[in-house]
C-alpha positions as YAML, in Angstrom:
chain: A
units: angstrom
residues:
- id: 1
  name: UNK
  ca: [72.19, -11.55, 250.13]
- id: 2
  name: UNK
  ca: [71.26, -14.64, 251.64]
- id: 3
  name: UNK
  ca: [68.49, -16.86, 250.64]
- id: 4
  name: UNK
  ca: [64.97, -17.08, 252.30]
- id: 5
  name: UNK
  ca: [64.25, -20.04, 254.24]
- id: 6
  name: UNK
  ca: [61.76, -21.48, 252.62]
- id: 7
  name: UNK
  ca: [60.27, -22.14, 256.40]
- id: 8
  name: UNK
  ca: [59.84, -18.35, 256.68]
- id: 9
  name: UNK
  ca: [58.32, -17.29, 254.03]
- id: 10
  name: UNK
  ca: [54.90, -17.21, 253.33]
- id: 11
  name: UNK
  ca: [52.84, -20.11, 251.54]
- id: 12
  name: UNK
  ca: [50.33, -19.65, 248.36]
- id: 13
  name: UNK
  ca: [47.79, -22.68, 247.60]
- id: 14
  name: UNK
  ca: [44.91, -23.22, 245.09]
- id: 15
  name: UNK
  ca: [41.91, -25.49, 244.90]
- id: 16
  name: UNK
  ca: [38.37, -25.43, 243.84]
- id: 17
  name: UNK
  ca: [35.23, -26.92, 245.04]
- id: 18
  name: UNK
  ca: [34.68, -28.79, 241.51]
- id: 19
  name: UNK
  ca: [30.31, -29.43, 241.23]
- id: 20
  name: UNK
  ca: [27.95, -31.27, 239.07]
- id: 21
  name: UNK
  ca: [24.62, -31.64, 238.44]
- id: 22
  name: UNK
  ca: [22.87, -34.81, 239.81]
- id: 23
  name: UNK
  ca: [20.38, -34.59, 241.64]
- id: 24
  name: UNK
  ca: [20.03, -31.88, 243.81]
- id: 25
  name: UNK
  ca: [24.06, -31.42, 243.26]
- id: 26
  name: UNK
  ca: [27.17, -32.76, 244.69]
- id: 27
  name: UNK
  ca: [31.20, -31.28, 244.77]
- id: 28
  name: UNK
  ca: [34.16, -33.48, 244.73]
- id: 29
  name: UNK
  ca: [36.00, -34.08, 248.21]
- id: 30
  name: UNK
  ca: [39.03, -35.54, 249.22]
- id: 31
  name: UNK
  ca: [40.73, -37.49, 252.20]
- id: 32
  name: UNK
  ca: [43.91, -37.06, 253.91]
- id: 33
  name: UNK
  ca: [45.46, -39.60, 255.37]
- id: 34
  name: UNK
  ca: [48.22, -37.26, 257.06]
- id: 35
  name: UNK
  ca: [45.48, -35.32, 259.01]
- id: 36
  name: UNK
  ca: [42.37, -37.86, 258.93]
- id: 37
  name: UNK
  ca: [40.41, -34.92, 257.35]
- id: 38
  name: UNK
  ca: [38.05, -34.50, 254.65]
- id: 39
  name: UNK
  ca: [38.21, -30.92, 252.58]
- id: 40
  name: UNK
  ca: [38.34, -29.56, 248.84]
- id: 41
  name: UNK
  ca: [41.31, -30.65, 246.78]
- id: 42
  name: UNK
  ca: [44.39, -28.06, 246.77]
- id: 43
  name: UNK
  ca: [47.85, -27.74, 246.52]
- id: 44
  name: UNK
  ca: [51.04, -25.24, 246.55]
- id: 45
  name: UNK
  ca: [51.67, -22.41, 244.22]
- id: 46
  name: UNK
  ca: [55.08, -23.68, 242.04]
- id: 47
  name: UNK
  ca: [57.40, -21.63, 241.23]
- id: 48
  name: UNK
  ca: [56.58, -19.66, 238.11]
- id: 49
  name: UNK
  ca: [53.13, -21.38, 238.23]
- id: 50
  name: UNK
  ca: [50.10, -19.06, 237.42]
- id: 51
  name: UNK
  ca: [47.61, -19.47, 240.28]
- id: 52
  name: UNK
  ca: [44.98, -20.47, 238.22]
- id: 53
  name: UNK
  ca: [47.02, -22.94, 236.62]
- id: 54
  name: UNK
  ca: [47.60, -24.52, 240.11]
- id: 55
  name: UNK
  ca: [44.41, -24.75, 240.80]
- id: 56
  name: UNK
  ca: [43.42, -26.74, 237.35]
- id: 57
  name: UNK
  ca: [46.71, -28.91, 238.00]
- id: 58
  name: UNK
  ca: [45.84, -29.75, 241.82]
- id: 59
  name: UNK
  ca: [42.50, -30.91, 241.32]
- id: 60
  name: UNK
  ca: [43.60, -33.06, 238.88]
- id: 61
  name: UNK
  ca: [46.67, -34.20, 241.15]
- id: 62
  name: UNK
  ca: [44.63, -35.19, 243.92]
- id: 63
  name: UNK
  ca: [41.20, -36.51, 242.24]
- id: 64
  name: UNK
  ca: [42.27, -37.74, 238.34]
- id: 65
  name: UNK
  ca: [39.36, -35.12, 237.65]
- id: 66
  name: UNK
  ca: [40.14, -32.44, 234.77]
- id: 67
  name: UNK
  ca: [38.64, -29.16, 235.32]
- id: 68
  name: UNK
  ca: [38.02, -25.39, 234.17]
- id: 69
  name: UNK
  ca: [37.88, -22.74, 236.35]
- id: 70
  name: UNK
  ca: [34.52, -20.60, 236.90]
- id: 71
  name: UNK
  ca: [33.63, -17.59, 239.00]
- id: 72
  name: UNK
  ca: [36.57, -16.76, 242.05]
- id: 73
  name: UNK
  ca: [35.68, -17.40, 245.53]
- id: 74
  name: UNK
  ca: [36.51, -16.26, 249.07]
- id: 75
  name: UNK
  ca: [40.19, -16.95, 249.79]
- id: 76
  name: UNK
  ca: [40.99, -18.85, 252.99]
- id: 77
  name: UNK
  ca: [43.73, -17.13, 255.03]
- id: 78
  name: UNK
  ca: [45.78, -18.77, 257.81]
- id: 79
  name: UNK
  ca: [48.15, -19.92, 260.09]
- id: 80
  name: UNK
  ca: [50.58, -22.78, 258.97]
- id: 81
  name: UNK
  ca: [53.97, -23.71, 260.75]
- id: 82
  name: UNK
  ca: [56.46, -21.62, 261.69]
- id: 83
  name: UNK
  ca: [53.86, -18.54, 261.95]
- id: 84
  name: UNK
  ca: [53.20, -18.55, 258.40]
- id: 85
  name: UNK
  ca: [50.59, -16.81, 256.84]
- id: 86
  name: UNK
  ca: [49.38, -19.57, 253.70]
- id: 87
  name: UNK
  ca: [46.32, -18.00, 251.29]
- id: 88
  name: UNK
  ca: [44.43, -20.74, 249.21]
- id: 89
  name: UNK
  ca: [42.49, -19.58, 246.13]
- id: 90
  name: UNK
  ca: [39.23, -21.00, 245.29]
- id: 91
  name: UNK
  ca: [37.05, -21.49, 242.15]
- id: 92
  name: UNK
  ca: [33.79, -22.76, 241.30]
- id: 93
  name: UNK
  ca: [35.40, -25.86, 238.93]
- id: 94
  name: UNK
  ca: [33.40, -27.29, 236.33]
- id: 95
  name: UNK
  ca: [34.50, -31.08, 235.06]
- id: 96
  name: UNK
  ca: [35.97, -31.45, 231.35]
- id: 97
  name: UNK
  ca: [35.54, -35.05, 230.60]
- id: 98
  name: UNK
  ca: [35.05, -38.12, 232.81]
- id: 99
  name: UNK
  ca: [33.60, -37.51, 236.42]
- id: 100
  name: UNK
  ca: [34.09, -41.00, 237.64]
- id: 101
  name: UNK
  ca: [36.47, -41.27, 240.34]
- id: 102
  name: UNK
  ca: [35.99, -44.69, 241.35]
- id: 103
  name: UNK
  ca: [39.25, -45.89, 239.46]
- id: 104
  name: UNK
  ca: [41.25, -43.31, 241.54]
- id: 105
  name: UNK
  ca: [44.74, -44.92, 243.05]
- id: 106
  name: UNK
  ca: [44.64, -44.48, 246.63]
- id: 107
  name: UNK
  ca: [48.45, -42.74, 247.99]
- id: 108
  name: UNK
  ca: [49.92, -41.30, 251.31]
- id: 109
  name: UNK
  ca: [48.72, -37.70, 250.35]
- id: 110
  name: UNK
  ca: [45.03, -38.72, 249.09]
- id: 111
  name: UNK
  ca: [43.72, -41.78, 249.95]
- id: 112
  name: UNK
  ca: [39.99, -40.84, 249.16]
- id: 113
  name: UNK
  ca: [38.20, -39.10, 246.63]
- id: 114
  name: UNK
  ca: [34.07, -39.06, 246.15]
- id: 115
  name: UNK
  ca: [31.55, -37.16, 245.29]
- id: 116
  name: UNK
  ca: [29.14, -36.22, 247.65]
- id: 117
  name: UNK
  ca: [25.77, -34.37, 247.99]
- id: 118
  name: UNK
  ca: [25.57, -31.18, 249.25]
- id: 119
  name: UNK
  ca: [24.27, -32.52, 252.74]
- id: 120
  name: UNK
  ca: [26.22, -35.18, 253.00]
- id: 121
  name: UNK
  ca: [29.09, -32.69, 252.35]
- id: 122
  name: UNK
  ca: [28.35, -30.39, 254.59]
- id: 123
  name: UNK
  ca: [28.36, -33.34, 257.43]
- id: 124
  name: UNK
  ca: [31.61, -34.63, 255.64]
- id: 125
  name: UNK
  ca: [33.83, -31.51, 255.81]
- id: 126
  name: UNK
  ca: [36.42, -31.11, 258.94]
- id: 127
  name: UNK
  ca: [36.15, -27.84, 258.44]
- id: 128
  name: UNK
  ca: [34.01, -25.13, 259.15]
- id: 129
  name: UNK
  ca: [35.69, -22.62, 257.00]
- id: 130
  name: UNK
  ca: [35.54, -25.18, 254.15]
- id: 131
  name: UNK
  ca: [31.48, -25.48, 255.19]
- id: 132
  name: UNK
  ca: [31.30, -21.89, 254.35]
- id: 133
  name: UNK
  ca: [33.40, -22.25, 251.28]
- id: 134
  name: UNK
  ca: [30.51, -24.62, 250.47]
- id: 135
  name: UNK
  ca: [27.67, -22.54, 251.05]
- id: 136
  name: UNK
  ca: [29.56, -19.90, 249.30]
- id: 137
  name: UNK
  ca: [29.62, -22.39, 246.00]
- id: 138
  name: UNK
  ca: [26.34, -23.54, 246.28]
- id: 139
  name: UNK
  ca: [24.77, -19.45, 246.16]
- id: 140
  name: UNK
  ca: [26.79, -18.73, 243.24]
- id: 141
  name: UNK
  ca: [26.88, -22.31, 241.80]
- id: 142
  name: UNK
  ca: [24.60, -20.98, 238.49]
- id: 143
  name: UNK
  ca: [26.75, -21.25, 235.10]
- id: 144
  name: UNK
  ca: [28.81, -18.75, 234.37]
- id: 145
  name: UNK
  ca: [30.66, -18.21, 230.93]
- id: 146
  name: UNK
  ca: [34.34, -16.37, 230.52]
- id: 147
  name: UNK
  ca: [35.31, -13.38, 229.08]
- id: 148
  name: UNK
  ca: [39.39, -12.23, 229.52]
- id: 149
  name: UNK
  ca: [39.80, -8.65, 228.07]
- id: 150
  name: UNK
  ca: [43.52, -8.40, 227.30]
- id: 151
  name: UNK
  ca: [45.91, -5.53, 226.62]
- id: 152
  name: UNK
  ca: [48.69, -6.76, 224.30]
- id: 153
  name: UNK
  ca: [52.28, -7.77, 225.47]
- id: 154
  name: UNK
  ca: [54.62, -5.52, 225.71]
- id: 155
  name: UNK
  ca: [55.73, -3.80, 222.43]
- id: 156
  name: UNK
  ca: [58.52, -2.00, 220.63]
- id: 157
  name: UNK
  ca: [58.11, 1.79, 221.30]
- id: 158
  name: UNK
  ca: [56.29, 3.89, 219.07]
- id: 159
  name: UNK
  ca: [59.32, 6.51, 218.52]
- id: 160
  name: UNK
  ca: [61.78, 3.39, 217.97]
- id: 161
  name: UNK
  ca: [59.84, 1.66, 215.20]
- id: 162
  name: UNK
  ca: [60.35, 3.00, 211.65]
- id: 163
  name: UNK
  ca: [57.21, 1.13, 210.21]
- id: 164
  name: UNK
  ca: [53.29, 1.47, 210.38]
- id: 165
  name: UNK
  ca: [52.15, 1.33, 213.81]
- id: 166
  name: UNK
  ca: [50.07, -1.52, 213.25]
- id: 167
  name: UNK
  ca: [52.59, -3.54, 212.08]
- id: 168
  name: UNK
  ca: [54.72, -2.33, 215.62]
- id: 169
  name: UNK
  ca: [55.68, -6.08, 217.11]
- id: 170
  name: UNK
  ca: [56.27, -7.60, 220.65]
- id: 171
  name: UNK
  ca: [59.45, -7.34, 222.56]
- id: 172
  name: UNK
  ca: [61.58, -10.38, 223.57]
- id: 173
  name: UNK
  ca: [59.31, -9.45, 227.02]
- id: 174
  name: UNK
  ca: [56.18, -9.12, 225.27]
- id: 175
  name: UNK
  ca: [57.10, -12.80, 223.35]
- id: 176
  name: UNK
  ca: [56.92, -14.47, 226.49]
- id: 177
  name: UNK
  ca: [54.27, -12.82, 228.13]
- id: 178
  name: UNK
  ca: [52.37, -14.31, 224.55]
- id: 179
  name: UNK
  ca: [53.41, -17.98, 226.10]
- id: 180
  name: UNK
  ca: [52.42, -17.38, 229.77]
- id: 181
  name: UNK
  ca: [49.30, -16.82, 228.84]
- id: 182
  name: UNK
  ca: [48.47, -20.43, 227.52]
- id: 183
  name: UNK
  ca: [48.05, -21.50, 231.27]
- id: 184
  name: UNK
  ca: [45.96, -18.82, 232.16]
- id: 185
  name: UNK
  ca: [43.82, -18.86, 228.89]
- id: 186
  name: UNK
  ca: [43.68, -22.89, 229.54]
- id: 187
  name: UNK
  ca: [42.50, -22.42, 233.14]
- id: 188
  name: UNK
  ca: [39.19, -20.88, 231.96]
- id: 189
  name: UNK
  ca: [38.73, -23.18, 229.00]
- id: 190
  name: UNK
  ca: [38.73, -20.28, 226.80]
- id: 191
  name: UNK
  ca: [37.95, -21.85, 222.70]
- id: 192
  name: UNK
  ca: [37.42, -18.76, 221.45]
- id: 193
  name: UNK
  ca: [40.51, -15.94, 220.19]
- id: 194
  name: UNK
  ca: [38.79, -12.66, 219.06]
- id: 195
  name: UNK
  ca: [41.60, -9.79, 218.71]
- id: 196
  name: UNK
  ca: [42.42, -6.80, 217.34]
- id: 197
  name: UNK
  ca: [43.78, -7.20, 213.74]
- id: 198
  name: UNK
  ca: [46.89, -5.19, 214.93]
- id: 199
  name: UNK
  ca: [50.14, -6.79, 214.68]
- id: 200
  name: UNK
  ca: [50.87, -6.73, 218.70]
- id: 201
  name: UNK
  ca: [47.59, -8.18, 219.70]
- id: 202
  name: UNK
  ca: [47.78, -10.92, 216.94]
- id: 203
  name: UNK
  ca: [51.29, -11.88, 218.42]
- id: 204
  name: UNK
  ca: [49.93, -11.96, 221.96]
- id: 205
  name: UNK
  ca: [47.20, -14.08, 221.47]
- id: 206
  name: UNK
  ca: [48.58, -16.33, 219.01]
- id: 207
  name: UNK
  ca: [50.79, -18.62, 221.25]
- id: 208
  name: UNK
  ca: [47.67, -19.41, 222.86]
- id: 209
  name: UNK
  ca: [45.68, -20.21, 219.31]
- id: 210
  name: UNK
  ca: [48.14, -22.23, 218.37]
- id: 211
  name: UNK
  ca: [48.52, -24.39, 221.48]
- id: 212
  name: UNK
  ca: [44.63, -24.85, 221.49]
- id: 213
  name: UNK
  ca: [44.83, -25.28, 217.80]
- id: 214
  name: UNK
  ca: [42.08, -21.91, 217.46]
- id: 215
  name: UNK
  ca: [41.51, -19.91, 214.56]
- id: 216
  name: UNK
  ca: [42.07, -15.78, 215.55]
- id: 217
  name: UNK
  ca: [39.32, -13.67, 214.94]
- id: 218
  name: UNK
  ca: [40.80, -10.44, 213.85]
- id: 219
  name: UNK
  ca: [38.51, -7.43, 213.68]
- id: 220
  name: UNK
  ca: [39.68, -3.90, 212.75]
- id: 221
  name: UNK
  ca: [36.91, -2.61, 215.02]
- id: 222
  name: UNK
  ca: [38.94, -3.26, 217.75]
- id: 223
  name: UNK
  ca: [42.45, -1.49, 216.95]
- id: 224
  name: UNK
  ca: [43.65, 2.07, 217.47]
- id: 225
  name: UNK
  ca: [42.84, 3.26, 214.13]
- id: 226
  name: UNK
  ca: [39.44, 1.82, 213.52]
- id: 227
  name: UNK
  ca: [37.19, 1.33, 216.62]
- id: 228
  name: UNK
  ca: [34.33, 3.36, 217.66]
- id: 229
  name: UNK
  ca: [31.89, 3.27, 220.34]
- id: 230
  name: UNK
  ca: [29.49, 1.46, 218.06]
- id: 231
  name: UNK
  ca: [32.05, -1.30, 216.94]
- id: 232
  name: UNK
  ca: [33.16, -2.20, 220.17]
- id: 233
  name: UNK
  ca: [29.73, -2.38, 221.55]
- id: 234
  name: UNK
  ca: [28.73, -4.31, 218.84]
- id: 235
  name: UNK
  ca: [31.81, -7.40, 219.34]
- id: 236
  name: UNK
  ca: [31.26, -6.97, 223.38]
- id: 237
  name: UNK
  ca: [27.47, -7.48, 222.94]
- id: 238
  name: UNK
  ca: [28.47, -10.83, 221.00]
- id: 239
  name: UNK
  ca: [30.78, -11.76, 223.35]
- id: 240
  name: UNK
  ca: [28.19, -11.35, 226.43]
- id: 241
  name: UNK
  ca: [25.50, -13.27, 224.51]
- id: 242
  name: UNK
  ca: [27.58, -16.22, 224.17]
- id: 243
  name: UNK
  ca: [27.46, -19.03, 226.20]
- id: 244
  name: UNK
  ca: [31.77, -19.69, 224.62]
- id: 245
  name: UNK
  ca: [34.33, -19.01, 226.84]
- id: 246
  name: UNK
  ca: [36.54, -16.03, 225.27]
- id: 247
  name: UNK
  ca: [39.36, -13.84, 225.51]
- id: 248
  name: UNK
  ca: [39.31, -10.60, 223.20]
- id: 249
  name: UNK
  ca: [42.37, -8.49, 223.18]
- id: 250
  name: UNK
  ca: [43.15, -5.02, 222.26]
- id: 251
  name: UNK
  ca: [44.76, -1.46, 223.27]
- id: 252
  name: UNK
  ca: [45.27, 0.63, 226.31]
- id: 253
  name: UNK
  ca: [43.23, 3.42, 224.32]
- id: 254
  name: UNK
  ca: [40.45, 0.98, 223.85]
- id: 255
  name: UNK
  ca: [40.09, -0.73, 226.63]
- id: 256
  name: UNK
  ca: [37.92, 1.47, 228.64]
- id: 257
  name: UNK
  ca: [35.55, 1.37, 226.31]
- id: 258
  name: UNK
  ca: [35.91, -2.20, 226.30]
- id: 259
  name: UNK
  ca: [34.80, -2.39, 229.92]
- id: 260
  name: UNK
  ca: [32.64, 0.54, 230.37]
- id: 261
  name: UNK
  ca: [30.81, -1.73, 227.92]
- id: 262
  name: UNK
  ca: [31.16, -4.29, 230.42]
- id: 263
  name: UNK
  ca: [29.83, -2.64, 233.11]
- id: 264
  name: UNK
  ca: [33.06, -2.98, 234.85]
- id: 265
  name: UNK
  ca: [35.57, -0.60, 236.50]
- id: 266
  name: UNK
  ca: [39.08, -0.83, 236.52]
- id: 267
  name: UNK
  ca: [42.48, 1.01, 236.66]
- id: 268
  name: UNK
  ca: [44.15, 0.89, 233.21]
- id: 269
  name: UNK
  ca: [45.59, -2.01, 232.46]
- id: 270
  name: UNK
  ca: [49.53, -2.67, 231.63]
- id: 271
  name: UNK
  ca: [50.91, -4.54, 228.74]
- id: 272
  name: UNK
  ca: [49.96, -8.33, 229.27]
- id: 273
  name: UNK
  ca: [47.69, -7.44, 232.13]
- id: 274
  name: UNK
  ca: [43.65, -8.88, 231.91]
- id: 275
  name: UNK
  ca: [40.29, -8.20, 233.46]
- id: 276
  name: UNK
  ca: [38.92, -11.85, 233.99]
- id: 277
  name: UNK
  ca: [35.00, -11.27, 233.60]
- id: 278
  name: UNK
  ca: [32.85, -13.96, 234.65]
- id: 279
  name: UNK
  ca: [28.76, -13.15, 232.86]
- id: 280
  name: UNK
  ca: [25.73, -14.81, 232.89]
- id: 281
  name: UNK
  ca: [22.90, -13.54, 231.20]
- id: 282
  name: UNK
  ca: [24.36, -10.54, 229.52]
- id: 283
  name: UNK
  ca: [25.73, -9.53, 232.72]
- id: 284
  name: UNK
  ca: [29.18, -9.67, 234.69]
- id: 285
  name: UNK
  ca: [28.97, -11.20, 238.00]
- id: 286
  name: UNK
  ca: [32.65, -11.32, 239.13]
- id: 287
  name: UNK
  ca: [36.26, -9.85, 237.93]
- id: 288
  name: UNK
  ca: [39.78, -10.87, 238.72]
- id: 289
  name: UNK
  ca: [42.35, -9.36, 237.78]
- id: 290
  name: UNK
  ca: [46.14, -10.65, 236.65]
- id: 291
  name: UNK
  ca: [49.40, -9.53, 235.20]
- id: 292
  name: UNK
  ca: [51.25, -12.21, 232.94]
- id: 293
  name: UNK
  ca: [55.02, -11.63, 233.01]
...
């Protein structure tokens, strides 16, 4: 078969429109030289790349500004050369660190980077579909914290392992699914590991906790064996009152639990698959949803 030209096929971007409190607000805007345009950093999908990791890595690409991601918003889909169809992915992004980008080294792609109010934005932006991306941010601009429920990676079968199920490990595929999810974990600034004390979960999260350098909080309330409706209530309840990012992983049985807890519907989820739950106030306010592979 003969390879795709890359011309034909279909492009996938990620950005965010990255705020701060000061005064009445501003988000973080950059120039192109290329198109004498002003709009929200972003930047191509690479291959293998999460897409929340592209996001995190563009806006730090193009402004010298290190961010995590908060509550998903509206896609932009459209036309690009060639009659492709190119979807950008948008966040809320929240600054880790330093916010000054007056040291930032003007180049061909970006030759501009500032912060701006939101009225002065809203004049600034070429735009108007990044205007409404604006207004978009600005209604749902309120703090949000991150919860990722996780099914473990993929696992040995049950009727090939000789030992205890809980003791059941990952697959060679499960393994790396474990180490694709440092990106995605990263993305959201998660800093806190809460798992089931189950061998499998422990091994998914664990890459992660280790990169991060995290301590794992096992519970048994949250494997096969050992949950009930009253322990998982009890470690989502703590997990909703927290202002901490988190990601709490578990079991296909217990999962719906997990999220009926939540307040949040979803299709069962396959090994390494998440439900990305953005709350504020005890309550969710947006999902996404990924696979890690």
């Amino acid at each position: 078969m003969a390879p795709k030209d890359p011309e034909s096929t279909d492009v996938t971007a990620a950005g965010a429109v990255v705020v701060r409190k000061n005064g009445g607000g501003e988000v973080l805007l950059v120039h192109r030289p290329k198109y004498d345009d002003w709009s929200w950093p972003k930047g191509k999908q690479d291959p293998g790349e999460h897409i929340t990791a592209t996001a995190v890595r563009e806006v730090l690409e193009e402004t010298g500004v290190e961010i995590r991601l908060g509550r998903p918003l509206t896609p932009q889909l459209y036309r690009v050369s060639g009659g492709r169809l190119k979807t950008v992915h948008y966040w809320i992004g929240r600054v880790l660190g330093d916010a000054d980008v007056s040291g930032y080294a003007a180049n061909d792609e970006i030759d501009q980077v500032a912060w701006f109010d939101l009225d002065k934005a809203r004049a600034r932006l070429t735009y108007s579909d990044d205007v409404e991306l604006l207004e978009e941010a600005v209604r749902r601009r309120k703090r949000t914290s991150t919860l990722v429920v996780l099914r473990h990676a993929r696992a040995i079968k049950r009727a090939t392992w000789n030992g205890t199920d809980d003791e059941r490990p990952l697959t060679a595929v499960g393994r790396v699914q474990g180490r694709s999810l440092i990106p995605v974990l990263s993305a959201y600034g998660v800093s806190r590991v809460v798992s089931s004390d189950s061998l499998r979960c422990l091994r998914t999260v664990s890459p992660y906790a280790a990169d991060q350098v995290l301590p794992i909080e096992a519970s048994p309330g949250l494997n096969e064996e050992d949950s009930t409706p009253v322990t998982v209530a009890s470690a989502v309840a703590g997990l909703l009152a927290s202002k901490e990012s988190a990601v709490l992983c578990s079991h296909r049985p217990v999962l719906p639990e997990i999220l009926e807890r939540l307040g949040v519907s979803e299709e069962p989820l396959a090994p390494g698959e998440m439900v990305v739950c953005h709350h504020r106030k005890g309550r969710v306010v947006a999902t996404e949803r990924y696979q890690v592979r």
